[in-house]
KOLROMAR-121092 format. One record per residue (C-alpha): residue number from 1; residue in three letters; chain; x, y negated, z. Coordinates in Angstrom, 3 decimals. Example, Ala and Ser with C-alpha at 12.3 -4.5 7.8 and 13.67 -1.06 7.14 Angstrom:
2
+-----+------+-----+----------+----------+----------+
: seq : type : mol :        x :        y :        z :
+-----+------+-----+----------+----------+----------+
:   1 :  ALA :   A :   12.300 :    4.500 :    7.800 :
:   2 :  SER :   A :   13.670 :    1.060 :    7.140 :
+-----+------+-----+----------+----------+----------+
REM end
This chain:
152
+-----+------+-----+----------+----------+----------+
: seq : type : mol :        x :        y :        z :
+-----+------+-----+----------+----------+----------+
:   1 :  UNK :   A :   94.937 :  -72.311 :  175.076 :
:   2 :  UNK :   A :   91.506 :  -73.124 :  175.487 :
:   3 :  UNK :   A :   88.948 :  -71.917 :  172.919 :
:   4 :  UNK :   A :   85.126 :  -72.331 :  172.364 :
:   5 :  UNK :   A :   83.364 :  -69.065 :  172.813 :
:   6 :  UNK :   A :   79.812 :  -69.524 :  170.958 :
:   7 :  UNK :   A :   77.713 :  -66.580 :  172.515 :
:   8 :  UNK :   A :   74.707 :  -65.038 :  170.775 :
:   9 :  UNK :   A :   72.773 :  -62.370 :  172.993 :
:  10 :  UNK :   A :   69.350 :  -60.818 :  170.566 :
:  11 :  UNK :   A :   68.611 :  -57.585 :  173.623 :
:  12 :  UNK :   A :   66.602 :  -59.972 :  175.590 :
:  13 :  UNK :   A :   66.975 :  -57.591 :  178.938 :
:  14 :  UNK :   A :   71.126 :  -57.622 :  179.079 :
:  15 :  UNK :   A :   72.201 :  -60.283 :  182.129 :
:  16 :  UNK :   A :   75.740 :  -60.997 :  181.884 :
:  17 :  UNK :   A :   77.579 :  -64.091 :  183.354 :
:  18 :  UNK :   A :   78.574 :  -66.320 :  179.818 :
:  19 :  UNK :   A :   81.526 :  -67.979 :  182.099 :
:  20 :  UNK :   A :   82.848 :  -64.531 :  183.072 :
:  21 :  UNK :   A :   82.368 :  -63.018 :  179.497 :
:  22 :  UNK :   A :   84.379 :  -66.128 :  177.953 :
:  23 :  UNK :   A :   87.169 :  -65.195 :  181.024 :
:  24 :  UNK :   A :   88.168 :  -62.120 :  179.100 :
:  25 :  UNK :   A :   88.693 :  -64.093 :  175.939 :
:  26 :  UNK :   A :   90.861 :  -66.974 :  178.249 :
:  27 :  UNK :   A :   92.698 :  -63.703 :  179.682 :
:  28 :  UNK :   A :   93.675 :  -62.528 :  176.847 :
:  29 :  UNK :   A :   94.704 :  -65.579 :  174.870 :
:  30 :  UNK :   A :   96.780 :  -66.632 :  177.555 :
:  31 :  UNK :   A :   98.636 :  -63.338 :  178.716 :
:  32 :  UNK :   A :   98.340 :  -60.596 :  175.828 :
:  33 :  UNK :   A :  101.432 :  -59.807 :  173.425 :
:  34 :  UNK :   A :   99.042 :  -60.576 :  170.356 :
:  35 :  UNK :   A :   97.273 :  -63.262 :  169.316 :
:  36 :  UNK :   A :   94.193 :  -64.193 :  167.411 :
:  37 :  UNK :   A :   93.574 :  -67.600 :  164.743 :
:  38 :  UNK :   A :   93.110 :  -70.743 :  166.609 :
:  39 :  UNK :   A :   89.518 :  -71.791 :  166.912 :
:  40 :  UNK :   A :   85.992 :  -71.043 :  167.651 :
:  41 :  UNK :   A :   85.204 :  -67.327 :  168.485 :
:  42 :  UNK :   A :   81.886 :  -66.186 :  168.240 :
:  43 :  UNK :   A :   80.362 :  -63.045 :  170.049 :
:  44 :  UNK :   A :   77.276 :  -61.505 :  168.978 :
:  45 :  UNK :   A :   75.502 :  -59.143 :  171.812 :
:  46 :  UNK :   A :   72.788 :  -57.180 :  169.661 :
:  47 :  UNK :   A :   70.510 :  -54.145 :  169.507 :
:  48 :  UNK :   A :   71.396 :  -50.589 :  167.664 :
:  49 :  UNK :   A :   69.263 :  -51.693 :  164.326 :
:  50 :  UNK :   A :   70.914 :  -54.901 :  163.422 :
:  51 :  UNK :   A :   74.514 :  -53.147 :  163.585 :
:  52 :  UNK :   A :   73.081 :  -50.309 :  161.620 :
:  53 :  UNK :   A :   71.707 :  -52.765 :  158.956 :
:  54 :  UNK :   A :   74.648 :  -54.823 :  159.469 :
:  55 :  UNK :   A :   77.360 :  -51.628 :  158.870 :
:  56 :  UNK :   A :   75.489 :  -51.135 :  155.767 :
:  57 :  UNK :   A :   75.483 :  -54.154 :  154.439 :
:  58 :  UNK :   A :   79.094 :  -55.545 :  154.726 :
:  59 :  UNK :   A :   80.928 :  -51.953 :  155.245 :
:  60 :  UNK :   A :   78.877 :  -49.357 :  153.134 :
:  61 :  UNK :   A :   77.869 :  -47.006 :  155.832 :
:  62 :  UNK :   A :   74.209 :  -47.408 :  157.098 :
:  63 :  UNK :   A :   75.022 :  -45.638 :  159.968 :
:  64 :  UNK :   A :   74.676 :  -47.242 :  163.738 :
:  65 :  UNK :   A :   78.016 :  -48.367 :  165.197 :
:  66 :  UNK :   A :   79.659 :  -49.897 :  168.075 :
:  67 :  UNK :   A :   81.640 :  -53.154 :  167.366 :
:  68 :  UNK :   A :   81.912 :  -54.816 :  163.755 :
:  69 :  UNK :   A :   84.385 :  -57.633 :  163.310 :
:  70 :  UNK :   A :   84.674 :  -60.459 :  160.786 :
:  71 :  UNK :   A :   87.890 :  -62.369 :  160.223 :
:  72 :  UNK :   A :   87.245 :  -65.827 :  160.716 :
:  73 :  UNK :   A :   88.589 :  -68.985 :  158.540 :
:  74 :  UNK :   A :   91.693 :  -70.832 :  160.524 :
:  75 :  UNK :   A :   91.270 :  -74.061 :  158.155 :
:  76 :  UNK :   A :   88.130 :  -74.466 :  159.302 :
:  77 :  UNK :   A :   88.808 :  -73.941 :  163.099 :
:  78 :  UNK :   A :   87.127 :  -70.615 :  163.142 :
:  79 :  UNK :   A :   88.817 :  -68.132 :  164.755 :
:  80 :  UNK :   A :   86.013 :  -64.836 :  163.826 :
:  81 :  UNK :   A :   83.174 :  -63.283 :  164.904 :
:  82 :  UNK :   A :   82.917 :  -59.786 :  167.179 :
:  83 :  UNK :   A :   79.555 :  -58.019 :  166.586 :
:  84 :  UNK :   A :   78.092 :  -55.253 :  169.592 :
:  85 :  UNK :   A :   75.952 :  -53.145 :  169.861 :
:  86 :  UNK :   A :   74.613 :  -53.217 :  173.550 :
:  87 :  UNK :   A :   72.256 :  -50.167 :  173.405 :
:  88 :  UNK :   A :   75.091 :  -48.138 :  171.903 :
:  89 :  UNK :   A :   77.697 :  -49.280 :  174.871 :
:  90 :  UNK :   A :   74.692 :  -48.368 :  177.228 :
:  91 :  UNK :   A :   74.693 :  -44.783 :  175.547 :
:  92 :  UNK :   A :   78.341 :  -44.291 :  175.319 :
:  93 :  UNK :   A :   79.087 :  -45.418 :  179.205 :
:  94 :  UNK :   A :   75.884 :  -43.317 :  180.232 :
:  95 :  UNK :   A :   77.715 :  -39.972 :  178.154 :
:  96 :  UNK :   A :   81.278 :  -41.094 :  179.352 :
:  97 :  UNK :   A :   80.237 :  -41.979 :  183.078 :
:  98 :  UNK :   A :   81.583 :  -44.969 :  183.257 :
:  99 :  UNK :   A :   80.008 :  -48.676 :  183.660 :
: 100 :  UNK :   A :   78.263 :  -50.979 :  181.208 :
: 101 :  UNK :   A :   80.129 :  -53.426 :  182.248 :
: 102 :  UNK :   A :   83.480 :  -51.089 :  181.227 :
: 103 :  UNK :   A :   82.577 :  -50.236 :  178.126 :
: 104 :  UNK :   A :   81.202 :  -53.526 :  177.041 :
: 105 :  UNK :   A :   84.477 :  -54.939 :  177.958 :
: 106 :  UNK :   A :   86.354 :  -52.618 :  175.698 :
: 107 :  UNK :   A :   84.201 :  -53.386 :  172.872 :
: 108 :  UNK :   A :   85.361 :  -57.251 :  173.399 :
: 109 :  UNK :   A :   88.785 :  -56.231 :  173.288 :
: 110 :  UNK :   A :   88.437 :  -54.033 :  170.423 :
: 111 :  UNK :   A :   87.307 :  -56.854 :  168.298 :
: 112 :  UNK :   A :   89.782 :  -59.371 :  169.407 :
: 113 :  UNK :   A :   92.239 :  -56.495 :  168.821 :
: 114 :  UNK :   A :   90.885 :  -56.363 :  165.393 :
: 115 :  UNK :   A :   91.237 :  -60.441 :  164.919 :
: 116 :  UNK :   A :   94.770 :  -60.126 :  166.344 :
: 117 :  UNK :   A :   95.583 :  -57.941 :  162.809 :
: 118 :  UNK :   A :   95.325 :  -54.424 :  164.420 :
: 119 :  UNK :   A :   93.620 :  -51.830 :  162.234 :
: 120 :  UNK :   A :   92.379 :  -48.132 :  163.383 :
: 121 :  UNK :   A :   91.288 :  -46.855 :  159.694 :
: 122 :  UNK :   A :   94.423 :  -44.304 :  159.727 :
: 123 :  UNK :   A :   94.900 :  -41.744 :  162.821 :
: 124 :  UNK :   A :   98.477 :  -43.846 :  163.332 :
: 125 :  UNK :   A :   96.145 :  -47.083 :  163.368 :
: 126 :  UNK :   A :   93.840 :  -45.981 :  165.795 :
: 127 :  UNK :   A :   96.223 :  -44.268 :  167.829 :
: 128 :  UNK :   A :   97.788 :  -47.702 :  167.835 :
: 129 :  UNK :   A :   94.637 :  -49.443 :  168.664 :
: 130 :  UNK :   A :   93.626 :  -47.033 :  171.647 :
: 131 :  UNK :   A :   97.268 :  -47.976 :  173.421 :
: 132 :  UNK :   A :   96.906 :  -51.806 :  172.719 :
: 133 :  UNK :   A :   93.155 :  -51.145 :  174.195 :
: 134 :  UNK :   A :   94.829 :  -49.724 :  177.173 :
: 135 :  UNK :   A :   96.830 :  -52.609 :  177.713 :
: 136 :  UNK :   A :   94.394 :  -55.365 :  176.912 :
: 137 :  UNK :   A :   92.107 :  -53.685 :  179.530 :
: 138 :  UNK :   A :   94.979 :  -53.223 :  182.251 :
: 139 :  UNK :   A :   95.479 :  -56.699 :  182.160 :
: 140 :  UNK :   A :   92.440 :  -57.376 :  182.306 :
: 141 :  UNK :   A :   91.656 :  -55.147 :  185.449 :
: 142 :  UNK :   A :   94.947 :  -56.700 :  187.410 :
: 143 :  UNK :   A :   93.433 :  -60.204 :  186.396 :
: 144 :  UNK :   A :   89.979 :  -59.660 :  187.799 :
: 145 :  UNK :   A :   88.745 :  -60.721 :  184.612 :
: 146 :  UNK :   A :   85.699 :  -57.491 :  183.820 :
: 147 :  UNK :   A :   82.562 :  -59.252 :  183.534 :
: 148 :  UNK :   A :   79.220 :  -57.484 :  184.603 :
: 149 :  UNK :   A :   76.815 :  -56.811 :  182.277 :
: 150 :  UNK :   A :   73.081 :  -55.003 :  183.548 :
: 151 :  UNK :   A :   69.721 :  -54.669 :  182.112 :
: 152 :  UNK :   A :   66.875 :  -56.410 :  183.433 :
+-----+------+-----+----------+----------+----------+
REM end
C-alpha cells in the first residue's frame, strides 16, 4: 500500500529526513499484523506548549504530553493524524539514555498503534500496547527503517 504522509514540523531546529520518516509508516503498512484506515496520514512534529494546550483542549488534562492521536475519517480518504511533542522525546531519550531518533520513532508507532484500534487507558491496554510497541519497533530495526532525527 502506498499512502500520502502530509508532514507538519513547528520546532524549527529538528532535521529529520521526510523520505525516511514516511519509511516507517511504508514499513509498517506493509509488514505489521495491524492495520490502520486507508488514506492520508498526517504527522505533526511540535513543541511542549502546543501539546499541553492541545491535551487540554480535546482530552481535559492541561498537562504536557508525549503523542496525541486523532482518528481520522476513511470516507473521506483520511486515514488520522499523530501529534508529538519533540522537546518532550528530547527529555525522555536524554533521562532514558537512549537516542532521539529512538524515541521519536516509538512515538510514531505509538500513534499508528493507536489508529490501528489499540488502546492503553486500562493497565491490560497498555500492557498490550507496550508488546505491540515492541514488535512494531523490532520490525522496524530488522528493516532498517529508524529515521534520524537531531537538532540544529
Amino acid at each position: 500500500m502506498s499512502r500520502e504522509i502530509c508532514i507538519y514540523c513547528a520546532v524549527q531546529r529538528l532535521n529529520y529526513d521526510e523520505d525516511e520518516v514516511c519509511r516507517i509508516f511504508a514499513v509498517l503498512d506493509e509488514s505489521s499484523e495491524r492495520s490502520i484506515p486507508d488514506g492520508e496520514l498526517s504527522l505533526a512534529f511540535l513543541d511542549t506548549e502546543t501539546m499541553r494546550v492541545m491535551h487540554g483542549e480535546f482530552l481535559g488534562d492541561p498537562v504536557p504530553t508525549d503523542v496525541i492521536t486523532f482518528p481520522g475519517d476513511p470516507e473521506n480518504d483520511f486515514a488520522g493524524e499523530i501529534c508529538i511533542s519533540v522537546e518532550y522525546a528530547a527529555e525522555c531519550a536524554e533521562e532514558h539514555g537512549i537516542t532521539l531518533a529512538d524515541e521519536m520513532t516509538l512515538y510514531m508507532v505509538h500513534g499508528w498503534l493507536h489508529l490501528s484500534g489499540l488502546a492503553d487507558q486500562t493497565p491490560e491496554d497498555a500492557a498490550k500496547m507496550r508488546q505491540e510497541e515492541a514488535k512494531a519497533i523490532q520490525l522496524l530495526k530488522a528493516q532498517n527503517a529508524i529515521p534520524s532525527f537531531m537538532f540544529a
